[in-house]
C-alpha positions as CSV (number, residue, x, y, z in Angstrom):
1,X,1.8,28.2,15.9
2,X,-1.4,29.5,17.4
3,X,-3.4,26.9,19.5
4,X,-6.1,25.0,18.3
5,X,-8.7,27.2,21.3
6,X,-7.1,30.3,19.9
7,X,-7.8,29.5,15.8
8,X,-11.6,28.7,17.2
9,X,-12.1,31.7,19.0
10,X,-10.7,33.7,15.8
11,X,-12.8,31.6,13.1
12,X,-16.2,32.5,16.0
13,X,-15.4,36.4,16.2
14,X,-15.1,36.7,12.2
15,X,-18.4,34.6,11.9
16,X,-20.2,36.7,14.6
17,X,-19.1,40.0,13.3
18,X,-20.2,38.8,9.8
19,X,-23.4,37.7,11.0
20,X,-24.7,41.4,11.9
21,X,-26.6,42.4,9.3
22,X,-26.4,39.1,6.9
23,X,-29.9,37.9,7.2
24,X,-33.0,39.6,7.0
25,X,-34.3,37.5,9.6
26,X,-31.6,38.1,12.3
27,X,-32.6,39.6,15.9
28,X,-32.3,43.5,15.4
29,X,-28.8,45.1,17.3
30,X,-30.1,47.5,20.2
31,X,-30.5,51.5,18.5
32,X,-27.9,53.2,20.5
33,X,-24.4,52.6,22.4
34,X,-26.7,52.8,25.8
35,X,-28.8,50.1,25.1
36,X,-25.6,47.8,24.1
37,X,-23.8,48.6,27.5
38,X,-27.3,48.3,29.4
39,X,-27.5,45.0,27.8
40,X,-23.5,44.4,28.1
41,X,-24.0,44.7,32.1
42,X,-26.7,42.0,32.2
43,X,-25.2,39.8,30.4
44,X,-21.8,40.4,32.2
45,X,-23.2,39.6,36.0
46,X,-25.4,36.6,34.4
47,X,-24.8,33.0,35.3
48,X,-26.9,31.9,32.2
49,X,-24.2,32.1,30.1
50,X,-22.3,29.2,32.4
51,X,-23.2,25.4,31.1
52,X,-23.8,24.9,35.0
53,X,-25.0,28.0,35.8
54,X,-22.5,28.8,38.9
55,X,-20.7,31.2,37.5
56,X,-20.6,34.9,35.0
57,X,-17.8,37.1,33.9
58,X,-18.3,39.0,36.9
59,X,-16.9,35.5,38.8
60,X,-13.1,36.2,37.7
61,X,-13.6,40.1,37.1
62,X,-15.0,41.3,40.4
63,X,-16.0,45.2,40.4
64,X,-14.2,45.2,44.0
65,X,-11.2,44.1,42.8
66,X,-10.9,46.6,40.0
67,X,-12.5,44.1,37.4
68,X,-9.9,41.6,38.5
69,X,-9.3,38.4,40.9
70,X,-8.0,37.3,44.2
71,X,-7.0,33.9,42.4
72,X,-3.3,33.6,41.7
73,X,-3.9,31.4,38.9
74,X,-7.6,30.3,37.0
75,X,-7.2,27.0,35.4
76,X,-10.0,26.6,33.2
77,X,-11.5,23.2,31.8
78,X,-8.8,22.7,29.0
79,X,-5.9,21.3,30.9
80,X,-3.6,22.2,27.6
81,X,-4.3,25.9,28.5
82,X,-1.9,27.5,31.1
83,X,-3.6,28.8,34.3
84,X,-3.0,32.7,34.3
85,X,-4.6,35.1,37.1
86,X,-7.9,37.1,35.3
87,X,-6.3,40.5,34.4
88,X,-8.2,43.9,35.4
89,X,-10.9,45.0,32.2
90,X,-10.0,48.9,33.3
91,X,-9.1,50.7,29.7
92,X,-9.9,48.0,27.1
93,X,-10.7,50.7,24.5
94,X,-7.0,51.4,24.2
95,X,-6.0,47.9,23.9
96,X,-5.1,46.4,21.0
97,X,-4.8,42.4,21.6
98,X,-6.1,40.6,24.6
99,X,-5.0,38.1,26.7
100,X,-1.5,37.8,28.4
101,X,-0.5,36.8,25.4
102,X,-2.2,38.8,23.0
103,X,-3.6,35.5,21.2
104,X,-6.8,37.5,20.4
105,X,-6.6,40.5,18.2
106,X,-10.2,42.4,19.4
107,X,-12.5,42.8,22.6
108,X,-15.2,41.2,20.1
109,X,-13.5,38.2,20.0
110,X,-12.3,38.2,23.3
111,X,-15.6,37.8,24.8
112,X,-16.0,34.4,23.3
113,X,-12.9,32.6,24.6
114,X,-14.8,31.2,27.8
115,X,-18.0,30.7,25.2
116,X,-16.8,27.4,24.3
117,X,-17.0,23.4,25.2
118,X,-13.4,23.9,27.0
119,X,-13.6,27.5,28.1
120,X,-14.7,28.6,31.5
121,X,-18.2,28.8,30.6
122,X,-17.9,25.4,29.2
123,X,-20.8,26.6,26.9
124,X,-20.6,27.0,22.9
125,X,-21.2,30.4,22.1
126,X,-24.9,29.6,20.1
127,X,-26.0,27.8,23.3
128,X,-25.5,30.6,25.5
129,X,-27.5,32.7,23.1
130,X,-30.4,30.6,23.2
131,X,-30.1,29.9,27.0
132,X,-30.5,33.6,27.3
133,X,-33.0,34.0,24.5
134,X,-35.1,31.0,26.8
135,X,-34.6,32.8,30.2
136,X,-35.8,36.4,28.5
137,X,-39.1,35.2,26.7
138,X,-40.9,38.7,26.9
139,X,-37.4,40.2,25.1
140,X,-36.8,40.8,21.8
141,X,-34.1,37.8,21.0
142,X,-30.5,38.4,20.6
143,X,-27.9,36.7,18.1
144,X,-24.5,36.4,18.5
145,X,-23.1,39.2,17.1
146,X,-25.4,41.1,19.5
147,X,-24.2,39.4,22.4
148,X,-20.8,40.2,21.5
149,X,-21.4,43.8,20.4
150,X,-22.8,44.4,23.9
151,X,-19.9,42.7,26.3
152,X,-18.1,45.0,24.0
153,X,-19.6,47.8,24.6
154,X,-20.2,47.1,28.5
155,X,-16.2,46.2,29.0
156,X,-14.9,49.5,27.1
157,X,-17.3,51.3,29.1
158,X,-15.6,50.3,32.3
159,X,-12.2,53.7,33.0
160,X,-10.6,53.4,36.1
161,X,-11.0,56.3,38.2
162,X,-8.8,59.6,38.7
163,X,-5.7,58.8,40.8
164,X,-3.6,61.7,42.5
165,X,-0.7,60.9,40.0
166,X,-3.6,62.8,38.1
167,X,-3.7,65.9,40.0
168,X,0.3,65.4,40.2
169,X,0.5,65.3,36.4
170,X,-1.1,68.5,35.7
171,X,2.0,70.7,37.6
172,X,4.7,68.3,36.7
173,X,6.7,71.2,36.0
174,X,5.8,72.4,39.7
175,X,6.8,69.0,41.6
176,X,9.6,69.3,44.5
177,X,11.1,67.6,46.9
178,X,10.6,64.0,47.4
179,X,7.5,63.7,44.6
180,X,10.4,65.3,42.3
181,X,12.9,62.5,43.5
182,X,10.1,59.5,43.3
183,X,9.5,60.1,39.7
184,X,13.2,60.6,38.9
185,X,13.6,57.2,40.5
186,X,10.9,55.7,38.7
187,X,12.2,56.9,35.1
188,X,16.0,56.4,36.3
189,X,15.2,52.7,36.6
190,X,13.4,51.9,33.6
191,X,9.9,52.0,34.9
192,X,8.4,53.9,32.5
193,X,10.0,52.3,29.3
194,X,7.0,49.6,29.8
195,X,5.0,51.5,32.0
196,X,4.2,54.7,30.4
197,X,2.4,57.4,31.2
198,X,-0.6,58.4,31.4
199,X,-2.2,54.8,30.7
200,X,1.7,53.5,32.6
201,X,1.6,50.3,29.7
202,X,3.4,50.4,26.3
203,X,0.5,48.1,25.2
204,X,3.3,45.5,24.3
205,X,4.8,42.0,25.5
206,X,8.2,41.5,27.1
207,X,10.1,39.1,28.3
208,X,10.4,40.2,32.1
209,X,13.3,37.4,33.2
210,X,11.1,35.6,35.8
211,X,11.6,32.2,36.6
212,X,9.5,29.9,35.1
213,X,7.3,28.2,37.6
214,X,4.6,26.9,35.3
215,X,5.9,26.0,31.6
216,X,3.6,29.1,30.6
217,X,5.8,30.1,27.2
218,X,3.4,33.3,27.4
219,X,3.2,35.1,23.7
220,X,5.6,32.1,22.3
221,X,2.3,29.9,22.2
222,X,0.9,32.5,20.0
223,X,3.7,33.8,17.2
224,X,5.9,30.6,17.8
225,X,9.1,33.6,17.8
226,X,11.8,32.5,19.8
227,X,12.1,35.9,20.9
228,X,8.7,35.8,22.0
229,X,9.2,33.0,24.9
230,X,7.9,33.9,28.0
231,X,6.7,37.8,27.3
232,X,3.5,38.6,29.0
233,X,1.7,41.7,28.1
234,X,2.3,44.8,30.1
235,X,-0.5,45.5,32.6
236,X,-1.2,49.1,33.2
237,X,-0.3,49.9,37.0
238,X,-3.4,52.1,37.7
239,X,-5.5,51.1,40.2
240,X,-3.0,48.4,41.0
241,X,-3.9,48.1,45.0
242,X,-6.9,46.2,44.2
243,X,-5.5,43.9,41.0
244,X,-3.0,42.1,43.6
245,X,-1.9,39.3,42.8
246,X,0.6,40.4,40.6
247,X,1.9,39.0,37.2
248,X,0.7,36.6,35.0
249,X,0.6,33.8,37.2
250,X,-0.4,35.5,40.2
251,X,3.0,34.8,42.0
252,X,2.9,37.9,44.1
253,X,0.2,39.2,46.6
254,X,3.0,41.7,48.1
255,X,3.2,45.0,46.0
256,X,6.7,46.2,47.3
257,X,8.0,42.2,46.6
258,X,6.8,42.3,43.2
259,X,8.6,45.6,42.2
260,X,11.9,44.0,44.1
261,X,10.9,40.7,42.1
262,X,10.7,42.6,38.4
263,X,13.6,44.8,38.9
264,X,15.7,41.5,39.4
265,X,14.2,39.8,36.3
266,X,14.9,42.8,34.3
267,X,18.3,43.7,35.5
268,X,19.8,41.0,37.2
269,X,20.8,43.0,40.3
270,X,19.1,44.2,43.7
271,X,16.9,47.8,43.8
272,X,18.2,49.6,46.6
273,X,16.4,50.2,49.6
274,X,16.0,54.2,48.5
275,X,15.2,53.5,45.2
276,X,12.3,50.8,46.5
277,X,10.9,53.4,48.3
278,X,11.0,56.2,45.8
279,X,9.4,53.9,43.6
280,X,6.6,52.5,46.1
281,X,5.4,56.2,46.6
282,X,4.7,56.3,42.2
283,X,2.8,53.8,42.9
284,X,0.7,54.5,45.6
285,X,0.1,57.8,43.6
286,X,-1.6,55.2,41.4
287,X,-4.2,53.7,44.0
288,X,-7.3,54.0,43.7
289,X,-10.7,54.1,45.9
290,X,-12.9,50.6,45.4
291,X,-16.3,52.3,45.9
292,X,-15.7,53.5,42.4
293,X,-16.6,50.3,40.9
294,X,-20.0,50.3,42.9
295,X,-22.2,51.8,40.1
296,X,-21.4,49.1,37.9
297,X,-22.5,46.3,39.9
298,X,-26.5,45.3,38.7
């Protein structure tokens, strides 16, 4: 069965979404998708949001990091909750459900989870709207929905940037030698079943055969499926040499260990030494400069 943090995040989403609009009264949304992603951006790198004021979004989602975290693992205020390492928010408009687990079925609605007594803001969502409406006097108030509607906007506004796989792509047809053999490798051993091209994520949840260090029964906690114990969504692998560490619990910092680390999960036997480093070279194709993320930083 869903847990009692997701069913409240759920119940807040459909209540936000059905405020817009409801009462004549009600804060007016910003005019145009600008104004929701200007105001998005604020309220992302904000610490007015946090019930102590210490930290924002931008605290587990750092620019630098390709909108992700050094952490391992971010245990939040509700100890029932897993600790899980902050995934990067590169691509969100393709996604579909959010979380490791998928537990939250829109971006929306995502943006509430740490908007509540035992999330990370340890705030409830109508507080954090009135401590911004306090700290903005001169502004013309916001409402929930609003405040949703422009994280939204802000965090779908946020690509990751052109990779030389890219430039690769375009003359596929055209590739020799050992960028030829690299991606033979990489499709010969199952890489792209999950990690598909061009986005290199099937947008779905498997069961990857890691040990379990942590009790973290991933989408199981969500679907109660037996088939579903211990699948974790699959993260896209662009960008990946600043989201280190990898997996859902953080459990790798070493790129090369966690490809040797999946392969065995998945397959129960060793990746060769050749096929490690055909594999290593798709995925430095995938890298990415961090001075990208600069122009989103306030």
């Amino acid at each position: 069965m869903p847990s009692k943090l997701n069913r409240i995040v759920l119940a807040l989403g459909i209540a936000a979404l059905a405020s817009c609009g409801k009462d004549s009264k009600a804060p007016l949304l910003p005019v145009s998708q600008d104004s929701l992603q200007s105001l998005g951006k604020r309220l992302f790198f904000s610490t007015i949001l946090d019930q102590n004021g210490r930290k924002s979004c931008a605290s587990c989602h750092k620019p630098e990091l390709g909108f992700s975290s050094k952490v391992s693992a971010h245990a939040g205020p509700n100890p029932k909750l897993p600790a899980r390492n902050a995934p990067s928010l590169w691509h969100l408009s393709h996604k579909k459900q959010f979380n490791w687990d998928g537990g939250v079925p829109s971006l929306t609605q995502q943006v509430l989870v740490p908007l509540h007594p035992m999330g990370d803001f340890e705030t409830p969502p109508q507080a954090a709207v009135d401590r911004w409406n306090k700290a903005h006097p001169h502004e013309t108030p916001i409402d929930l929905a609003t405040l949703c509607l422009a994280l939204e906007a802000f965090q779908k506004s946020i690509q990751v940037p052109a990779t030389p796989w890219d430039r690769y792509s375009k003359q596929a047809q055209e590739w020799t030698g050992n960028a030829k053999l690299a991606w033979q490798a990489f499709n010969q051993n199952g890489c792209a079943s999950c990690h598909t091209p061009p986005s290199f994520t099937d947008g779905n949840f498997h069961n990857t055969g890691l040990p379990d260090f942590t009790g973290d029964e991933g989408r199981y906690r969500i679907t109660g499926k037996p088939q579903d114990r211990y699948a974790f969504g699959t993260p896209s692998l662009r960008g990946l040499n600043l989201t280190k560490p990898y997996f859902h619990d953080g459990r790798s910092f070493a790129l090369d260990s966690a490809v040797l680390m999946h392969y065995r999960g998945m397959h129960g036997r060793e990746l060769s030494t050749e096929s490690l480093a055909a594999i290593m070279e798709v995925l430095q194709s995938l890298f990415v400069d961090s001075t990208h993320q600069q122009s989103h930083i306030p």
